[in-house]
C-alpha positions, 0 to 999 in steps of 0.5 A: 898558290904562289904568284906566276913568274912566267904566262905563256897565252896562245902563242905561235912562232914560225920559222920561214913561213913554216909554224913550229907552235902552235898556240902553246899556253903555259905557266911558271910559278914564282920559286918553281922547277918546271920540265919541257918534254917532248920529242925531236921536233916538238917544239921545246927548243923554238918555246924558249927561243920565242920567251928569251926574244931570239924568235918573234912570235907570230901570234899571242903574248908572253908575260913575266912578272906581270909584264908583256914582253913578247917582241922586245930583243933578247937583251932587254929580256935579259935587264927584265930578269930572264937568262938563256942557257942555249942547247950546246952552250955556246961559250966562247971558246977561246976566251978564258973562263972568267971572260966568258963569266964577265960577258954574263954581266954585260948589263952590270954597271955596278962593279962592286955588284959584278965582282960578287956575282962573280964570287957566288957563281965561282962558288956554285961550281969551284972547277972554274975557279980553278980553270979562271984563266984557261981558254973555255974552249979546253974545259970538258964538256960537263965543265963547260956547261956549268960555265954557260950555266954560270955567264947565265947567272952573272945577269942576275935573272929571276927565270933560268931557261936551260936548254939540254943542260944534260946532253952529251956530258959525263953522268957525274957531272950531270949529277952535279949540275943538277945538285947545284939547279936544286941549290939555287931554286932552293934560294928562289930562282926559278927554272924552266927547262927542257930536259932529254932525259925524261925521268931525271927532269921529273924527278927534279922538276915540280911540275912538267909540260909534254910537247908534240908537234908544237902543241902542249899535249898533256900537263901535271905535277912531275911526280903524276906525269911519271906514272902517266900511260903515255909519259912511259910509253912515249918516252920511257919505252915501258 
């Protein structure tokens, strides 16, 4: 069994007062693609938020490779090795793409180190390397999810947390997106992703976590959910 990059204990967050999770347990194996599903509201969204440091839990802990790192800010989760890709990507619109690439580096020091990063992420998605110099907020929307895919990439991290990486782009470019997730899982990152599109995240994902109401529900490899009653019912309306 490989060794986990991601513990999840007990944990709870709230927004205002108001609980969004409640005592939520989970893991994520070194090299693996694991799937966050779950409807509106259930809690996906606020679980990545509590692991990246942009939301404090209110109780229990998160570990990655070992180490407790529940309550550090967002930035020292990212020197730990944890990138964010947010839902609606969040670029900066009207700094070109290879400014917005750079920003992903912000804790490179070593230059010779970024400027190969950079070469590799270009590499991952080549329609950036041809819109460099264009202001990100013209690239499409598909365009412009490889370019937060990519900023995320620049930091180096061993845990992609994806947000949405499908919602509201072309089905082509979706294709693409995740041809290139499977690309760099291949090489040993690992993923954890929350994903709408429930039989696309189980086709690509090794194993999957089903949310309701800030609770984890049900749990399995991808392949077992699929076919589960209430994965097809809830979700795929069969």
């Amino acid at each position: 069994m490989p060794e986990a990059a991601l513990r999840v204990h007990d944990l709870s967050a709230a927004y205002a007062g108001v609980p969004a999770l409640h005592g939520i347990s989970l893991s994520v194996q070194r090299g693996e693609i694991v799937a966050l599903l779950g409807s509106n509201g259930a809690g996906k969204s606020t679980l990545l938020k509590a692991i990246s440091g942009l939301l404090a839990p209110t109780a229990g802990r998160v570990e990655f490779e070992g180490v407790r790192i529940d309550g550090r800010p967002a930035h020292r989760v990212v020197r730990a090795g944890i990138a964010y890709v947010p839902e609606g990507r969040r670029i900066f619109a009207r700094l070109s793409v290879r400014d917005n690439l750079l920003l992903g580096a912000f804790a490179q020091r070593d230059e010779r180190l970024r400027e190969e990063t950079l070469a590799e992420a270009l590499a991952l998605f080549p329609v950036l390397g041809e819109r460099a110099n264009q202001e990100a907020g013209t690239l499409s929307g598909g365009e412009q999810q490889m370019l937060a895919i990519a900023r995320a990439l620049m930091s180096r991290p061993r845990l992609l947390l994806l947000d949405e990486p499908s919602l509201g782009i072309a089905p082509r470019l979706v294709t693409r997106i995740y041809e290139a997730l499977a690309g760099i899982n291949l090489r040993g990152l690992t993923l954890l992703l929350v994903e709408q599109n429930v039989q696309l995240a189980l086709a690509r994902a090794h194993r999957a976590y089903v949310l309701q109401t800030g609770r984890t529900v049900l749990d399995g490899p991808a392949q077992e959910l699929l076919h589960s009653d209430l994965v097809r019912r809830a979700f795929l309306g069969l």
